[in-house]
N, C-alpha and C positions, 0 to 999 in steps of 0.2 A: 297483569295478574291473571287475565280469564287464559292466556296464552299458556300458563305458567298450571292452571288446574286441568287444563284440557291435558296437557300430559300426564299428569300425575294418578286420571279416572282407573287408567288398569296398573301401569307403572310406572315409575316417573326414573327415567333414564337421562344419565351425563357421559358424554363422549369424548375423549380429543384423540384427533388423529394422527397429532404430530408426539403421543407419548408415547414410550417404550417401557412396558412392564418389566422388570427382572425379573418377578414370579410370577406365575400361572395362578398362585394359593389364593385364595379370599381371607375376609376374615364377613363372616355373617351372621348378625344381631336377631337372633329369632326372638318374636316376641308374643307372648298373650297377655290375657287378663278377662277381668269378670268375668270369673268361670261362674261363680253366683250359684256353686251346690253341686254342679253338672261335672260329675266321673266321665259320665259315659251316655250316650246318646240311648235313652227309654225301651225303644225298641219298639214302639208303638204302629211303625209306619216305615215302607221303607224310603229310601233315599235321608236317612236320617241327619245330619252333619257333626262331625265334634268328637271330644273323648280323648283320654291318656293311650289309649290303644295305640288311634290312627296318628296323633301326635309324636307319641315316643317312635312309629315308623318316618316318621317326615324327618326329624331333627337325625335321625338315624342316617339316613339317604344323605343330610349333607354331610356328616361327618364322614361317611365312604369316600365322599369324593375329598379328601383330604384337606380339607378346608379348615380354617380357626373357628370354632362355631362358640358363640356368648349367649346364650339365653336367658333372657329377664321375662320378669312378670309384671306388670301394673298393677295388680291389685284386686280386692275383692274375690275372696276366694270363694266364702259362703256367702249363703243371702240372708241366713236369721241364726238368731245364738240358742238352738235348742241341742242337745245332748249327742244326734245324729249330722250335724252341721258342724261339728268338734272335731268327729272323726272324720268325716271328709276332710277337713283342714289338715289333719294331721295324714291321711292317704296321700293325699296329692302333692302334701311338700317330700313325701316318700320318694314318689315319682317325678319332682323335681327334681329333685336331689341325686336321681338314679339317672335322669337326663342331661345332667351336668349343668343346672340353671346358672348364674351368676350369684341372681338378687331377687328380692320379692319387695316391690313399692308399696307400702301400708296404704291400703284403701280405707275407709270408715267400715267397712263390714267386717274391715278384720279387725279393728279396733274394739270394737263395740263385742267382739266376743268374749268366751273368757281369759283373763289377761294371764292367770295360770297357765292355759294353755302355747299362749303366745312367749309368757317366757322359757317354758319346756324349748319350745320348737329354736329361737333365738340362740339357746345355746348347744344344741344337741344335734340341729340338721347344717348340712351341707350348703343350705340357700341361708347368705346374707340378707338381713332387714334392711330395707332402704328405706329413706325420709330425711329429708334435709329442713324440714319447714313442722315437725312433728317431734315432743319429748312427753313419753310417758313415765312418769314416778309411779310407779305401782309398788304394791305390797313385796312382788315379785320382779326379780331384777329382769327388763326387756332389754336386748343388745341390738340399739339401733345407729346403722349408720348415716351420720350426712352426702358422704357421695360413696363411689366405690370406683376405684382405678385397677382396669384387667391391663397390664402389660405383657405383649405377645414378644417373645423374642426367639419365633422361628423365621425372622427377613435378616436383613442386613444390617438396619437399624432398629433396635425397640422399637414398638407400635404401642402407646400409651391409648386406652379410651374409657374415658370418665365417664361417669354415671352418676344424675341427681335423680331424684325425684321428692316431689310436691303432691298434695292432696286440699283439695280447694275447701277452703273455709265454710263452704254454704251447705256441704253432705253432710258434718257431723251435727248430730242433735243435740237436744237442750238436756238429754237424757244419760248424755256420756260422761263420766265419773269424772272425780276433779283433778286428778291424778293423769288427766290427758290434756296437753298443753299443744295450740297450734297458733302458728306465726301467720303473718300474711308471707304469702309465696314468694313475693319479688322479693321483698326484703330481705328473706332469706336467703334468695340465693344470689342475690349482690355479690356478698363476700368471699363464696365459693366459685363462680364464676373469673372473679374477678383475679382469684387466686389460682387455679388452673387454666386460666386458656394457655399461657404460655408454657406451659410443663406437660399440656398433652397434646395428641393428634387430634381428638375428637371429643367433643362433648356432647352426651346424649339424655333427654330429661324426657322421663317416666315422668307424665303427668297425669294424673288422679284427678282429671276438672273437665269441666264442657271443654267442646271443641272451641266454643269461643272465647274461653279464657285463657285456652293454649294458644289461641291465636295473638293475645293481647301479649302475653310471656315472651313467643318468638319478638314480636315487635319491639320490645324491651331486649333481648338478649341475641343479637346475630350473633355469638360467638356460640351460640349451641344450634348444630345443627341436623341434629333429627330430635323433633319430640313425639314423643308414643303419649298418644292421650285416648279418652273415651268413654264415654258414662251415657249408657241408655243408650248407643247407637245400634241396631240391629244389623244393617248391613253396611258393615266397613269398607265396601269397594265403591260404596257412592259418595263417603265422605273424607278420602284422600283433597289433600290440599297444601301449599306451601306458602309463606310467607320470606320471604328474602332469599330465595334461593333455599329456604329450611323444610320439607317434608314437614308435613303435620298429619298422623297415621293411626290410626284407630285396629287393635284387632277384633274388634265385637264384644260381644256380650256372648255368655253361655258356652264357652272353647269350641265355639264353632269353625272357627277363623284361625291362620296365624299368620302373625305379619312378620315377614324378611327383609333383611335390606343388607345389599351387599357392598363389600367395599374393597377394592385394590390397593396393593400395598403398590407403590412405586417409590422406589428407590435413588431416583434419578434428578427429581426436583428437591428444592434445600428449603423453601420453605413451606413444603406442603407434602406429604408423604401417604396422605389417604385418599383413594378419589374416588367418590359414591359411582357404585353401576347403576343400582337399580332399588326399586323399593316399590314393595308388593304385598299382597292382601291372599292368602291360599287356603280357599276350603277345605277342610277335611274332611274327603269324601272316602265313595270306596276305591279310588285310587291307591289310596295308602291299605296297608294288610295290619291284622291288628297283631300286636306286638305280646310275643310270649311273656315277655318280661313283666308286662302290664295288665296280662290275663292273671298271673299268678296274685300281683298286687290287688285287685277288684275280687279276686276270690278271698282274699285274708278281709277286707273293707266287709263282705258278706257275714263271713265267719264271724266278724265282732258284733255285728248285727244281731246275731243269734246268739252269742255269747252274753251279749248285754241283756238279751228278749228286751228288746228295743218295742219292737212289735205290739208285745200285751202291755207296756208300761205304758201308753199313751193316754192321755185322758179323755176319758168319755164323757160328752155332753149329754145331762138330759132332756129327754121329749118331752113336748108342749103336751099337757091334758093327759099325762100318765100314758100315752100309748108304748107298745112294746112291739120290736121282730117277731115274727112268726114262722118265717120261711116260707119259698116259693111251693115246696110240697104239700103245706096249708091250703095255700091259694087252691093247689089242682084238685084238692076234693072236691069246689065246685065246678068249676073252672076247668074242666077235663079238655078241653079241646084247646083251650089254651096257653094250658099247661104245654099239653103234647106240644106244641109248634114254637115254644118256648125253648125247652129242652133241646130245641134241635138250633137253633141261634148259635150265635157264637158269644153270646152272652153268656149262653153256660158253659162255655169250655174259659173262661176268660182268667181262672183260676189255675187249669192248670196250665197253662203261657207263663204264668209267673214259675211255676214248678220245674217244668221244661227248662226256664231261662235262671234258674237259681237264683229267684229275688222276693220268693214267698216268705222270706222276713225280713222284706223292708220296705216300712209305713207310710214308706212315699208311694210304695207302688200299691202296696194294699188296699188302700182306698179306693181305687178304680176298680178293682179285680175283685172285690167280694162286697155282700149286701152290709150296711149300717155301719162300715167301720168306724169307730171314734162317736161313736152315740153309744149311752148306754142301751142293752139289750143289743147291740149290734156285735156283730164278726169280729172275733176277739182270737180264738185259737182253733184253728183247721180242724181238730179231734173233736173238742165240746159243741163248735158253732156248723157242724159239715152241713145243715139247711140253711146258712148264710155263706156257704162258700159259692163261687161266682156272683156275677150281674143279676140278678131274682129279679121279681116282680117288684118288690117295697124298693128297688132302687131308684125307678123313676114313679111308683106311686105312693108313698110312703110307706110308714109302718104299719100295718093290719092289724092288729090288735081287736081295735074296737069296733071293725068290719066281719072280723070272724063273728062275735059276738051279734052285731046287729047289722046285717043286711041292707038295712033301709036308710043308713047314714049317706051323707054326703062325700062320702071316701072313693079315691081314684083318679079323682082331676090332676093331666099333665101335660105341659107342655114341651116345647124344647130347648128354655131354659133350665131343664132338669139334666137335658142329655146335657149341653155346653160345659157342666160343673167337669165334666170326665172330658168330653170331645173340645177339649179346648184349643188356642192356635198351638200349645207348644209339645201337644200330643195328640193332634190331631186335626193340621190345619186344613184338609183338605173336606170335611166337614160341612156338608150341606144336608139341612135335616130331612128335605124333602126324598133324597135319595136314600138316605141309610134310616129312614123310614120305612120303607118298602122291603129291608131285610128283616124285621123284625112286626110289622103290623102283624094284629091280632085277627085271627080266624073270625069270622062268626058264629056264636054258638045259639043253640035255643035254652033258652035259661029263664022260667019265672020268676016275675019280680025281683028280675038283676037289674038295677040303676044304669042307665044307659053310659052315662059318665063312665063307668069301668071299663067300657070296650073302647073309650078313645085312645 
């Protein structure tokens, strides 16, 4: 077994010497999952990974080289069911659908969304639902498959390969409608297993569970042999593994990753007609160019953003003991020298990055990039709120309010649990406060009876 993973850490390659290919072609199983909300990489930082861009360039690349290309997803489109998390669902099965996917394996997050939306997409996109162990009765009719068989017939013989997938009992909550119905996994795929091994080349199970539950699945099933599994693993090239000669392959979390695995049609042997090359884990860096087709699609995703005014509909929380925004131009009346060295940060330019990068209406990003958003009295519309546009002062000291008014409070204490809310690992993991400290520390000013707390 240790012999068996040690191959498998970059990629896990099969060879014979003594076989003769009749064609050169592949056929190559691309695969992701838990993309978990992420279009496209933030833009935060560079060397970013991920995205429909550098994606729809990869699966791109193989199809050039004239190969059968099958792409599936496992699962987990978005990460929560709010109104912006809808439409990403529906963006990205756009650009599955545009990338020529197969199938999409129901994860619990896309369960758990709304089931309108799920039955829209089931019958109107290009990507098959897949769930062999999953029946939803909803209000609205969902079209879900138990397997899915691609037959290729550009070889000599049909090339049949099946497709299950499974979603592990333990992810969906006590909070999912009754109208969603889940099997135990083996059981369910007994009969389907047990029903195609002999009627295809390949069997291959999208698995929606720990890696150790797909490990338990393969031990029960040699006749499927590659399973895609992954839930919460971050980096998928360290948790490659096989059980009976079976790949067991992760493509990450967040469409950072996508995982390949190629196979040769050989025509020559009678009872075996597929033989794995290779199977692998491939970053999407900036190796790949980002794809015209998928700039247009993230520019319409935009567009409905501001269509929706997604932006101003959000709810805002109120502040503790009636405080309210004031703005950082507040501050500078006292604070003049403060101010000045402020203004020159990139705190205050942090607003317009989002301008520049066309994403100043949308609430994922706006948060970061202007004072108070989602608090009442906070940054709500660029025109009524321009003193809470960028990083201000009240971002990491709070709201001033009751500071303007009375000098001699206890207002201003911060530390760098305040930055972490924004500089966090997934936009910002390089993050040391000691250092991006020093781009932003406050001048010294002379200021009577300023509370010394406001200059830390």
């Amino acid at each position: 077994m240790k012999k068996c993973i040690g191959c498998l850490i970059i990629v896990f390659s099969v060879f014979s010497s003594a076989t003769i290919y009749a064609f050169s072609r592949e056929i190559v199983i691309i695969f992701s999952g838990e993309e978990l909300g992420n279009l496209e990489p933030c833009g935060c930082y560079d060397g970013q990974l991920g995205g429909i861009l550098k994606r729809y360039s990869l699966i791109d690349l193989f199809k050039k080289q004239k190969n059968i290309i099958l792409p599936v997803s496992l699962g987990d489109i978005p990460k929560s069911c709010n109104r912006q998390e809808e439409i990403k669902l529906e963006i990205l099965f756009n650009a599955m659908g545009e990338m020529g996917y197969v199938l999409h394996n129901l994860g619990e997050k896309d369960i758990e969304i709304n089931p309108q939306i799920l039955s829209y997409l089931s019958q109107t996109n290009r990507v098959n639902f897949l769930s062999s162990n999953v029946e939803i009765v909803a209000p609205f009719p969902i079209k879900i498959n138990k397997s899915v068989v691609t037959e290729c017939f550009d070889f000599e013989k049909p090339v049949k390969i099946a497709f299950l997938g499974i979603l592990s009992k333990v992810f969906l909550g006590s909070d999912i409608g009754d109208y969603v119905s889940i099997s135990d996994p083996i059981k369910a795929l007994k009969p389907l297993v047990k029903q195609l091994r002999d009627k295809v080349n390949l069997i291959v199970l999208l698995s929606h569970a720990s890696r150790e539950e797909s490990v338990e699945i393969a031990k029960c099933f040699p006749e499927i042999e590659l399973i895609i599994t992954g839930h919460n693993i971050d980096e998928p090239k360290d948790s490659i593994t096989c059980v009976n000669n079976t790949p067991i392959i992760s493509p990450g979390m967040g469409g950072k990753y996508i995982g390949v695995a190629r196979y040769s049609v050989n025509n020559k042997t009678v009872n075996k007609s597929l033989e794995r090359k290779s199977v692998e884990v491939i970053p999407l860096d900036n190796a790949y160019q980002d794809s015209k087709e998928m700039i247009v699609l993230l520019k319409e995703y935009q567009q409905i953003l501001l269509d929706e005014d997604l932006a101003r509909k959000i709810t805002q929380a109120p502040l503790s003991n009636g405080l309210a925004y004031v703005g950082s131009f507040a501050c500078g009346m006292c604070h003049k020298t403060i101010y000045d060295h402020w203004y020159k940060t990139t705190h205050n330019a942090a607003y317009r990055t989002l301008v520049s990068g066309g994403h100043q209406f949308d609430p994922e990003c706006i948060k970061c990039h202007t004072t108070g958003y989602g608090d009442i009295s906070g940054f709500l519309d660029p025109e009524k709120n321009q003193n809470l546009i960028n990083v201000g002062c009240e971002s990491c000291h709070g709201a001033g309010s009751k500071h303007v008014k009375s000098v001699d409070d206890t207002y201003g204490l911060t530390d760098d649990s305040k930055c972490e809310v924004c500089h966090d690992s997934a936009h910002s993991p390089k993050f040391q406060f000691e250092e991006y400290w020093k781009k932003i520390e406050h001048p010294e000013e002379m200021l009577k009876k300023l509370p010394k707390n406001i200059e830390q």
